[in-house]
C-alpha positions as CSV (number, residue, x, y, z in Angstrom):
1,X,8.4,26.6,-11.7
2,X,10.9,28.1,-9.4
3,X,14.1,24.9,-8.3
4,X,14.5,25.6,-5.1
5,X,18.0,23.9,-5.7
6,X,19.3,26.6,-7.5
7,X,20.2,28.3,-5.2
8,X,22.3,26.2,-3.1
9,X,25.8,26.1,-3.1
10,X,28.3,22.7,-2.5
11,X,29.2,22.4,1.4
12,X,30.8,20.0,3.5
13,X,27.6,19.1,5.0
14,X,28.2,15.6,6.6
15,X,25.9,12.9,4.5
16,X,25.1,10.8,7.9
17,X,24.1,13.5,10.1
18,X,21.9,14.7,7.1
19,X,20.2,11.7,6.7
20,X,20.3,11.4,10.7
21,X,18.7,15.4,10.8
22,X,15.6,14.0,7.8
23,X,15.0,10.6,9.9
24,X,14.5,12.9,13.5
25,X,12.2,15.3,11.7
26,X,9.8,12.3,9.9
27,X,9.4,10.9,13.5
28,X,8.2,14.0,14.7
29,X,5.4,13.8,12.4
30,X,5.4,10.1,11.4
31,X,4.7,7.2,12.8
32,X,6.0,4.1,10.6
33,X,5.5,0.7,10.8
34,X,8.8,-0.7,11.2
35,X,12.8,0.8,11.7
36,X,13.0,-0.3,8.2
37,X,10.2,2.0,6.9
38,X,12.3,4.8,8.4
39,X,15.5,4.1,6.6
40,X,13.7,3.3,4.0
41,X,11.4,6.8,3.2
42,X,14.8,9.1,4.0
43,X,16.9,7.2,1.7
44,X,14.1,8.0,-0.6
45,X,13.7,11.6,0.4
46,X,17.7,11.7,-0.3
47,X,17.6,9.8,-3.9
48,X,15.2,12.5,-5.3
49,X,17.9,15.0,-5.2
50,X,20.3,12.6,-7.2
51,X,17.7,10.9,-9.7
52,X,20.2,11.6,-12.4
53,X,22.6,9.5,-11.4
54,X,21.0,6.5,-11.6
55,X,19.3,3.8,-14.4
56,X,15.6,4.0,-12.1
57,X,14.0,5.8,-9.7
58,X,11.9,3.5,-7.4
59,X,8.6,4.5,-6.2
60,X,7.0,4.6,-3.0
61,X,4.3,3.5,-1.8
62,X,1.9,4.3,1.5
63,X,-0.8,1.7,2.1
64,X,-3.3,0.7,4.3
65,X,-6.4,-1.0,4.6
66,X,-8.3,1.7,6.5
67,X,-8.1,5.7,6.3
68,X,-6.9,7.6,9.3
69,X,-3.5,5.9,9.1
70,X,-1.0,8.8,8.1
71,X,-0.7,7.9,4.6
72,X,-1.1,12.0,3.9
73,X,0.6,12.9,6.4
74,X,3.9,11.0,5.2
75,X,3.4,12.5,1.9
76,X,2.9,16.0,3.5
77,X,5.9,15.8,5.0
78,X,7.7,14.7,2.2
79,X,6.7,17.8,0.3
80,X,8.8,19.7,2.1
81,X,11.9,17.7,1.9
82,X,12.2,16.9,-2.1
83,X,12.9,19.2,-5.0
84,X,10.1,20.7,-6.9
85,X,7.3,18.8,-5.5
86,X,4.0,18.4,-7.0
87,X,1.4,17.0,-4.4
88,X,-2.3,15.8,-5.4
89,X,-5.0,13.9,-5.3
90,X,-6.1,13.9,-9.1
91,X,-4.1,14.5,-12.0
92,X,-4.3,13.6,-15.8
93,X,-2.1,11.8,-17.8
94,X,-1.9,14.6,-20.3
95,X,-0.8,17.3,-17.5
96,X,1.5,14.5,-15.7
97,X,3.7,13.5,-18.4
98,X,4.0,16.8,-19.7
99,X,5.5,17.9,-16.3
100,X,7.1,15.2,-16.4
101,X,8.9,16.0,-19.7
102,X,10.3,19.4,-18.9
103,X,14.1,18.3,-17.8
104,X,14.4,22.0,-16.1
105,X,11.5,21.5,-14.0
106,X,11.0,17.9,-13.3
107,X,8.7,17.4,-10.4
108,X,8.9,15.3,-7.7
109,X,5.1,13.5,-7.6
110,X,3.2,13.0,-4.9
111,X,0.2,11.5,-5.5
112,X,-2.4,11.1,-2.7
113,X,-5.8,9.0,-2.7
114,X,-4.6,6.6,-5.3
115,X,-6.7,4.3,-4.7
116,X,-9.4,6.4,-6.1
117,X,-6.9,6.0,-9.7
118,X,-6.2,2.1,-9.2
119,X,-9.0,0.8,-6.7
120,X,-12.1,-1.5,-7.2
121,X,-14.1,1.5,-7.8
122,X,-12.0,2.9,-11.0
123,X,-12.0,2.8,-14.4
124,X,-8.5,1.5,-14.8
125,X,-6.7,4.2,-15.8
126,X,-4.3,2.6,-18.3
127,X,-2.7,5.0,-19.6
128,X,-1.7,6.5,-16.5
129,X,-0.6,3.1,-15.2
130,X,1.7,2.8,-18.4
131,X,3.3,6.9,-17.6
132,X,4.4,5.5,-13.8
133,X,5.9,2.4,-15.2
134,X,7.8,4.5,-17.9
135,X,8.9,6.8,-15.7
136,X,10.7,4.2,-13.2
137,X,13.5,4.2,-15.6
138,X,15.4,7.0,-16.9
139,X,15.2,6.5,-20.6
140,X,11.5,5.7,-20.4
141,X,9.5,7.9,-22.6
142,X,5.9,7.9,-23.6
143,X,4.9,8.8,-27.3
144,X,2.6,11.3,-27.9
145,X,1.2,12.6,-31.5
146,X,2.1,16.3,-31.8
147,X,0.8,18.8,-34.2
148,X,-2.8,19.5,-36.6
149,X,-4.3,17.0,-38.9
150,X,-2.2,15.7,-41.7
151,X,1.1,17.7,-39.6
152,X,0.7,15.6,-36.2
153,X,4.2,13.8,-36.0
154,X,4.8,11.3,-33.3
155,X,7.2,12.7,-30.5
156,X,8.8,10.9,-27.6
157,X,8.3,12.7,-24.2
158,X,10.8,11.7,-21.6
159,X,8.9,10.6,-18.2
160,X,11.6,9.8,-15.6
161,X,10.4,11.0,-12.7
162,X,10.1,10.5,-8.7
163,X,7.1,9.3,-7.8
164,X,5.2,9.0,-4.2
165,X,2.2,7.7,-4.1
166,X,-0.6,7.3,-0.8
167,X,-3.8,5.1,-0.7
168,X,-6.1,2.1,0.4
169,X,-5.5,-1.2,-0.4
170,X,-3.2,-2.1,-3.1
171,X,-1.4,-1.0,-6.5
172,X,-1.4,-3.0,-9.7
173,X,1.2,-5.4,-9.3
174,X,3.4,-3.7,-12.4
175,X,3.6,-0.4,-10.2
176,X,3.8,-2.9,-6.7
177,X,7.2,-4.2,-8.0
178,X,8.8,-1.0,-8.5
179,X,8.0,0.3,-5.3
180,X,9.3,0.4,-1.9
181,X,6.2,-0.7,0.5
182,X,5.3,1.3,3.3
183,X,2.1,-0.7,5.0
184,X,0.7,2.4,7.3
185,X,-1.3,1.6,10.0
186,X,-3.5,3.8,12.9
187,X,-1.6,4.8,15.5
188,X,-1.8,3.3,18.9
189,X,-3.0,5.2,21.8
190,X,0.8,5.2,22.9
191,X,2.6,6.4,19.8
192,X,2.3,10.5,19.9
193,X,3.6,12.6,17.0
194,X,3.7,16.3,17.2
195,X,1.1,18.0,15.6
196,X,1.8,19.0,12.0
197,X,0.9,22.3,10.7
198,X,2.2,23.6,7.4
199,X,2.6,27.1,8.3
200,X,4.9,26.7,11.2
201,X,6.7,23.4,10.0
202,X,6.9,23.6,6.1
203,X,10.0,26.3,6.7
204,X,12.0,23.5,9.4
205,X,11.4,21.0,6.2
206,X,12.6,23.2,3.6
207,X,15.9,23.9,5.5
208,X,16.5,19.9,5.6
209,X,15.5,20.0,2.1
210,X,18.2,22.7,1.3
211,X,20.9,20.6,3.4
212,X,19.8,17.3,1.6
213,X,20.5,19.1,-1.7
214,X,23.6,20.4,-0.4
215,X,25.1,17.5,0.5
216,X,24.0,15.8,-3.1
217,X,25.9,17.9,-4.5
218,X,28.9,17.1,-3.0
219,X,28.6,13.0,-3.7
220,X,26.8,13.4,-7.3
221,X,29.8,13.2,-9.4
222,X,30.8,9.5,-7.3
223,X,27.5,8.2,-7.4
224,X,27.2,8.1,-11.0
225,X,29.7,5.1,-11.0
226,X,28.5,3.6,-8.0
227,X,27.6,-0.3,-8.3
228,X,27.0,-1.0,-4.6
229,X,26.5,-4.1,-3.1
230,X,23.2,-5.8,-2.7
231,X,22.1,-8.5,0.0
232,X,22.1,-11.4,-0.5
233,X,19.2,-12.9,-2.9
234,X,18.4,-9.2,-3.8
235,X,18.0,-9.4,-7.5
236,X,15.9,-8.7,-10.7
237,X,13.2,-5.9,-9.7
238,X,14.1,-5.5,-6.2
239,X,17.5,-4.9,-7.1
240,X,16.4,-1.7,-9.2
241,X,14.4,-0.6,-6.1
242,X,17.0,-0.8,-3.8
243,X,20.2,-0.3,-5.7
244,X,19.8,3.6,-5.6
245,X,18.8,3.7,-2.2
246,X,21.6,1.8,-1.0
247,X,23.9,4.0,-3.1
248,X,22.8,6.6,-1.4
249,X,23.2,5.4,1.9
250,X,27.0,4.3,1.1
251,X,27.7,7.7,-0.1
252,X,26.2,9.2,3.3
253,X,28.2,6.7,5.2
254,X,27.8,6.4,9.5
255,X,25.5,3.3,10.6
256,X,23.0,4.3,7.1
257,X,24.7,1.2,4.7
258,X,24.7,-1.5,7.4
259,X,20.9,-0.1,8.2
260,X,20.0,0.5,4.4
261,X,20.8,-3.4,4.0
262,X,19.0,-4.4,6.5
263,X,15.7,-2.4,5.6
264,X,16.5,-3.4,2.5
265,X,16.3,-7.5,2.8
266,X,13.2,-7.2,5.6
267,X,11.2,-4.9,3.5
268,X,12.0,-6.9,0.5
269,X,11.0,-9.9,2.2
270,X,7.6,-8.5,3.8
271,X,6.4,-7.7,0.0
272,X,6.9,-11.1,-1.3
273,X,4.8,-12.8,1.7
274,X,2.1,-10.1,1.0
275,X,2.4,-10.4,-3.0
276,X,-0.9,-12.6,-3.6
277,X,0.4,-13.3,-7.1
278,X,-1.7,-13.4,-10.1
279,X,-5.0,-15.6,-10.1
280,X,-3.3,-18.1,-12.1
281,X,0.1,-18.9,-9.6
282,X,-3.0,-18.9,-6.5
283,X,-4.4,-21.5,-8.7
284,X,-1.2,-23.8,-9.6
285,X,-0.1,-23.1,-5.9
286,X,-3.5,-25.0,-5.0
287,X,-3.1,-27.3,-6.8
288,X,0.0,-28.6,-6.1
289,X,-0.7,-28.3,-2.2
290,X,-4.0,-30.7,-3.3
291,X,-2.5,-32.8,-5.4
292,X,0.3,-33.2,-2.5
293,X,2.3,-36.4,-4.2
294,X,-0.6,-37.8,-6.4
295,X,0.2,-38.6,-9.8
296,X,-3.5,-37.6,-10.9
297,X,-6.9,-36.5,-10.0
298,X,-9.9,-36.1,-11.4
299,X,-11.7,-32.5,-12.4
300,X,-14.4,-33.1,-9.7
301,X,-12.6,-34.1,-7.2
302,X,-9.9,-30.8,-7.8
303,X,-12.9,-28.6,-8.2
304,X,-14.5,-29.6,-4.8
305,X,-11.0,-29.3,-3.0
306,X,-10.7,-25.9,-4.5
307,X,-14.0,-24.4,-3.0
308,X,-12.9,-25.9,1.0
309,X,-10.3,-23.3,1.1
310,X,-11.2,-20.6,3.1
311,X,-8.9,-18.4,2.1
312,X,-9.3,-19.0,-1.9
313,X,-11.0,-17.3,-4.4
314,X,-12.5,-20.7,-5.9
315,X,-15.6,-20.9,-4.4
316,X,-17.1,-17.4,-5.7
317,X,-14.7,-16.7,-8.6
318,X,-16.7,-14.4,-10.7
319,X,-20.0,-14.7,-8.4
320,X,-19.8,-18.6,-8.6
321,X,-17.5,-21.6,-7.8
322,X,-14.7,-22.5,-10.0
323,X,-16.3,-24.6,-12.7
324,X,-14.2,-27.2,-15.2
325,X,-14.7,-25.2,-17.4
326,X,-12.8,-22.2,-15.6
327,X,-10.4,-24.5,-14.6
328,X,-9.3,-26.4,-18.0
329,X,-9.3,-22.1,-19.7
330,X,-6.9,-20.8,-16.7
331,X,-4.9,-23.4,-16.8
332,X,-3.9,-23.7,-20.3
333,X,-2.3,-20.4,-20.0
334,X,0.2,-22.7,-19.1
335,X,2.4,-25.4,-20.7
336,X,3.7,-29.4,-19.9
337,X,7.5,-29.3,-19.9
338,X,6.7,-30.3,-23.8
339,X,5.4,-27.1,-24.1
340,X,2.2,-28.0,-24.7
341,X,-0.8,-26.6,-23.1
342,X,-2.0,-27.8,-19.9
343,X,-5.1,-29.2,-20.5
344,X,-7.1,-32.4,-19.1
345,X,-7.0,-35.9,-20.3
346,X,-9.2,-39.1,-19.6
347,X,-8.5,-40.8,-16.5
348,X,-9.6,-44.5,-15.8
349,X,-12.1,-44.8,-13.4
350,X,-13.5,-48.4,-13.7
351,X,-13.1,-51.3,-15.9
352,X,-15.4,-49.6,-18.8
353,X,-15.5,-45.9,-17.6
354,X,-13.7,-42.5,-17.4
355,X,-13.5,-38.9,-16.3
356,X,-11.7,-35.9,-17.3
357,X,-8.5,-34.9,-14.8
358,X,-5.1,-33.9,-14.9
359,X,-1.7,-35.7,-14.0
360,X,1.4,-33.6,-11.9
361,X,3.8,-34.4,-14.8
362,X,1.6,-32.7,-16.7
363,X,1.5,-29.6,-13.7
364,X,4.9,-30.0,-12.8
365,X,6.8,-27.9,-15.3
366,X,4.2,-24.6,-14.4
367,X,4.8,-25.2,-10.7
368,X,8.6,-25.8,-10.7
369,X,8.4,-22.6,-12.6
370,X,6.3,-20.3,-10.9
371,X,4.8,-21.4,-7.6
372,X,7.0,-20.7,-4.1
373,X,8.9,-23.2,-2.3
374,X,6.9,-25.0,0.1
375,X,7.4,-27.2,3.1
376,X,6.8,-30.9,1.8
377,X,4.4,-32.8,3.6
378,X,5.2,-36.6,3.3
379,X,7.8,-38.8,2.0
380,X,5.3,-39.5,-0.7
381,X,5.5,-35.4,-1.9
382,X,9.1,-35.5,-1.6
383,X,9.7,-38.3,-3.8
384,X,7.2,-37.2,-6.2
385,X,8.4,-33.8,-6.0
386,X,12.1,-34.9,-6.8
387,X,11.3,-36.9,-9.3
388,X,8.9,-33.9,-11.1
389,X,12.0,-31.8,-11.0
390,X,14.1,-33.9,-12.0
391,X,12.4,-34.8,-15.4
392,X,12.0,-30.8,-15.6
393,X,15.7,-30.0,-15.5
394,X,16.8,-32.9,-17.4
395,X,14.1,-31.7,-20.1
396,X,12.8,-35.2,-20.2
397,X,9.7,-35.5,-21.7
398,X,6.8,-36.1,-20.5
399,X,5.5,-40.1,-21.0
400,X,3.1,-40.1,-23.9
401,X,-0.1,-41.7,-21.7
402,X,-3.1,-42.6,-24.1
403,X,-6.5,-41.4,-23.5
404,X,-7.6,-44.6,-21.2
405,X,-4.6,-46.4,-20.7
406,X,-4.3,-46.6,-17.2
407,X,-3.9,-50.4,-15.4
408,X,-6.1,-49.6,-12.0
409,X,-8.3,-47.0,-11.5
410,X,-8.3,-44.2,-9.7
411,X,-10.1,-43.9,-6.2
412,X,-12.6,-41.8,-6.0
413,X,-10.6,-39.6,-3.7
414,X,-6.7,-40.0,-3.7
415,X,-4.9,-41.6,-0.3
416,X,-4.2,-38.6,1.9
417,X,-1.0,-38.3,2.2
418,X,0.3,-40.0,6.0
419,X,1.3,-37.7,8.2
């Protein structure tokens, strides 16, 4: 495969006015949601000429919830601004990680319709899943036997790699959090792009892509040392997303590190109020919005606030509503701040009887832990919530309640909270 790269000798091409050139020619073509996405998808286009000088490589991804929204199109355009692309709509493992591995001929991958890989519809696609994942960082490798019979030996295959992708709906979350999200949408009748057509346009990309790779060259050797500064509350994953971008956009200087920040924290922010989470944090989130400052509940009185909400998963969870059952297995994934498992205990509920529920003390460990801030609704939640977080961090444990020990019963249905 021919690097078009090799070609290109180091100039004094100015990094802004490059970057400024790549964001002119996407909007001829492309019509983003947001400034951000912008910033965001050159930055991008610019990192792929300097993946070797840094620890990961984030992907991108185009989404939307219908076609027709320029999901190709971006990637189309893209083709003709990286080095040594490879756009398509279905690949194997087997070819992509062997592409993959060749260090002189590392592609940049674009891969369309991925939703057809990842969707509803598909098969999984594990291993395929696991070779995107590896190749986020640039010591990830994939193992591979190599040889005949009795001779195979096991041989590491180095993946790092750029990686685009374009599709409907959503990504497994492993690949979600290394990627930059780009939520497409149909144009409006008042956003106009020119039309795009490969034969007349693919030679005006090319000459960006030569300038783009130009201009790396002239910033590689300081970019290898380059710790730039993050946002504020950028860290973990979305600090190995951004951190080359923003590189990037330091080296190329102008208005692109105040605006590479900037995308940065509001893109950041826009996938963390559209991460849904895994079933189980939905579930502890709900919960702790039911229980809202009770100290316990019972199983059927959970279950039945669980299927109101409209926008839950509880009432047809695997075809049917959430049963106890359900309930007691999901959440003793979980553990009590005496890392025990979660799991219900008998609750009073008249002077000779009792039902199966669950006490915050014993939730309040797994939501401190994973379940987002929220608003608190009464005094009652607030001193309940203190006091929950309190025990937590002081690793108190949690009181040693017998099987039917309570003094009063519980209502039927816990006090609502007052307003």
């Amino acid at each position: 495969m021919t690097d078009p790269t090799a070609s290109v000798t180091t100039t004094t091409e100015d990094g802004a006015a490059v970057l400024d050139a790549v964001e002119a020619h996407h909007r001829r073509f492309n019509v983003f949601p947001s400034e951000a996405a912008y910033v965001a998808v050159v930055l991008w286009d610019a990192h792929t000429h300097l993946l070797d000088c840094f620890e990961s490589t984030p992907r991108i991804a185009f989404l939307s919830p219908e076609p027709g929204s320029g999901k190709t199109r971006s990637l189309e355009i893209i083709d003709g601004l990286v080095p040594r692309p490879m756009i398509t709509t279905d690949v194997s493992p087997a070819a992509l990680f062997r592409s993959m591995s060749d260090a002189d001929a590392r592609p940049t991958v674009l891969l369309d319709e991925i939703d057809t890989v990842f969707g509803p519809k598909a098969a999984g696609n594990e291993d395929l899943r696991g070779l995107i994942n590896a190749g986020h960082r640039r010591g990830g490798v994939v193992y591979r036997c190599v040889g005949d019979g009795s001779t195979q030996t096991v041989q590491p295959f180095p993946v790092y790699s750029a990686l685009a992708t374009a599709g409907l709906g959503d990504l497994p979350d492993t690949i979600m959090s290394r990627s930059v999200i780009i939520r497409m949408r149909r144009r409006a009748p008042n956003e106009r792009v020119e039309a795009y057509r490969e034969r007349i346009h693919k030679a005006e990309s090319n000459t960006l892509r030569d300038r783009l790779a130009a201009w790396a060259n002239t910033v590689r050797d300081q970019l290898h040392d380059a710790w730039p500064e993050l946002p504020e509350g950028i860290s973990d994953r979305p600090a190995d997303v951004w951190e080359p971008l923003i590189a990037v956009a330091d080296a190329a200087g102008g208005q692109w590190p105040k605006r590479a920040r900037a995308a940065c924290v509001q893109l950041v922010t826009a996938a963390k109020a559209n991460d849904k989470g895994s079933v189980g944090i939905r579930l502890l989130t709900d919960l702790r919005d039911i229980f809202d400052g009770a100290e316990r509940m019972l199983s059927a009185d959970l279950l039945s606030k669980l299927a109101e909400l409209d926008d839950a998963p509880w009432a047809d969870l695997d075809g049917k509503p959430i049963t106890a059952r359900a309930l007691a297995r999901m959440l003793g994934d979980y553990v009590t701040a005496d890392n025990d498992p979660i799991k219900p205990r008998n609750i009073k509920t008249g002077p000779k009887s009792s039902a199966k529920g669950y006490y915050a003390a014993d939730l309040s460990d797994a939501w401190l832990r994973y379940c987002p801030p929220c608003p608190l609704r009464s005094q009652e939640s607030a001193t309940a919530a203190t006091a929950a977080t309190a025990q937590v961090r002081a690793l108190f444990p949690v009181a040693d309640t017998p099987e039917v020990a309570d003094t009063e019963p519980l209502p039927a249905t816990p006090a609502a909270a007052a307003p």
